[in-house]
N, C-alpha and C positions, 0 to 999 in steps of 0.2 A: 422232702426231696423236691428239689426245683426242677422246673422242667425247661430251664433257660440251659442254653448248649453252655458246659461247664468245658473247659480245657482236661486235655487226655492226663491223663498220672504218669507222667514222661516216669519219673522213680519208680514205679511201682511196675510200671511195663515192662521197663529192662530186668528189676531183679527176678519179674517171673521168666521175661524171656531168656535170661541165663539159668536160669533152672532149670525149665522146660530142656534145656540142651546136655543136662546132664542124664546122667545113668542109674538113678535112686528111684525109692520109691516115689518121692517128692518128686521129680523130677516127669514122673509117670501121669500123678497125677495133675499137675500143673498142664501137661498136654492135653489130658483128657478134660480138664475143664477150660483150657481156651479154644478146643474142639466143640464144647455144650453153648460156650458164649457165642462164638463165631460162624461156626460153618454148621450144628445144629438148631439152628435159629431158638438158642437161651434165649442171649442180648435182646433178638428180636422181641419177644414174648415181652420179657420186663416192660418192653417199650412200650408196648400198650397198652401196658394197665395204666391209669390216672393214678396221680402223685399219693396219694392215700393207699394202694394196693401196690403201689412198687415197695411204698415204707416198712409195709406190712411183708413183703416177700421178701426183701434185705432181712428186716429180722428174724425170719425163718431161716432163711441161709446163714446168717451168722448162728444163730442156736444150731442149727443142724453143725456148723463146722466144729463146735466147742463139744466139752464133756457131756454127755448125755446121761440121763437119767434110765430113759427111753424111747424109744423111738413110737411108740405106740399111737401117741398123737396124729401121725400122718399114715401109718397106716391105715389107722381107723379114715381116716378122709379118702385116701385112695382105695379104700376097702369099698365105700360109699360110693364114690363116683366107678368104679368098674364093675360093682352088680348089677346096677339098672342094665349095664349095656350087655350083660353078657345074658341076663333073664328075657332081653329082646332079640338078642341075636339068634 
């Protein structure tokens, strides 16, 4: 992944943002992920990671979006990162 400013996906923007405007479940979820990019600071997050852990979190979000097997793999990580805090809290 480069970290040199790439131009916006003029196609790809509009077919979400005509979806986002429709009344489906697609439609629903298209809002609620340009809501996690945008105004939940996603986008932001991605940004910070260095070119090697954005690559690695695209490919997570792409597996996460396809056929799963399980999901088991990120629980177990988020299972890991919220016991410390809740055994100190």
């Amino acid at each position: 992944m480069s970290l040199e400013h790439q131009p916006a996906p003029v196609e790809a923007i509009a077919r979400i943002s005509r979806l986002a405007r429709g009344d489906t479940g697609g439609s629903d979820a298209a809002r609620k992920l340009l809501r996690w990019l945008v105004l939940d600071d996603g986008g932001y997050q991605l940004r910070r990671l260095d070119a090697t852990n954005q690559a690695a979190m695209m490919a997570i979000i792409e597996w996460w979006a396809g056929p799963l097997w399980s999901e088991q793999p990120l629980h177990d990580v988020i299972k890991d990162l919220v016991e410390p805090v809740k055994s100190t809290g």
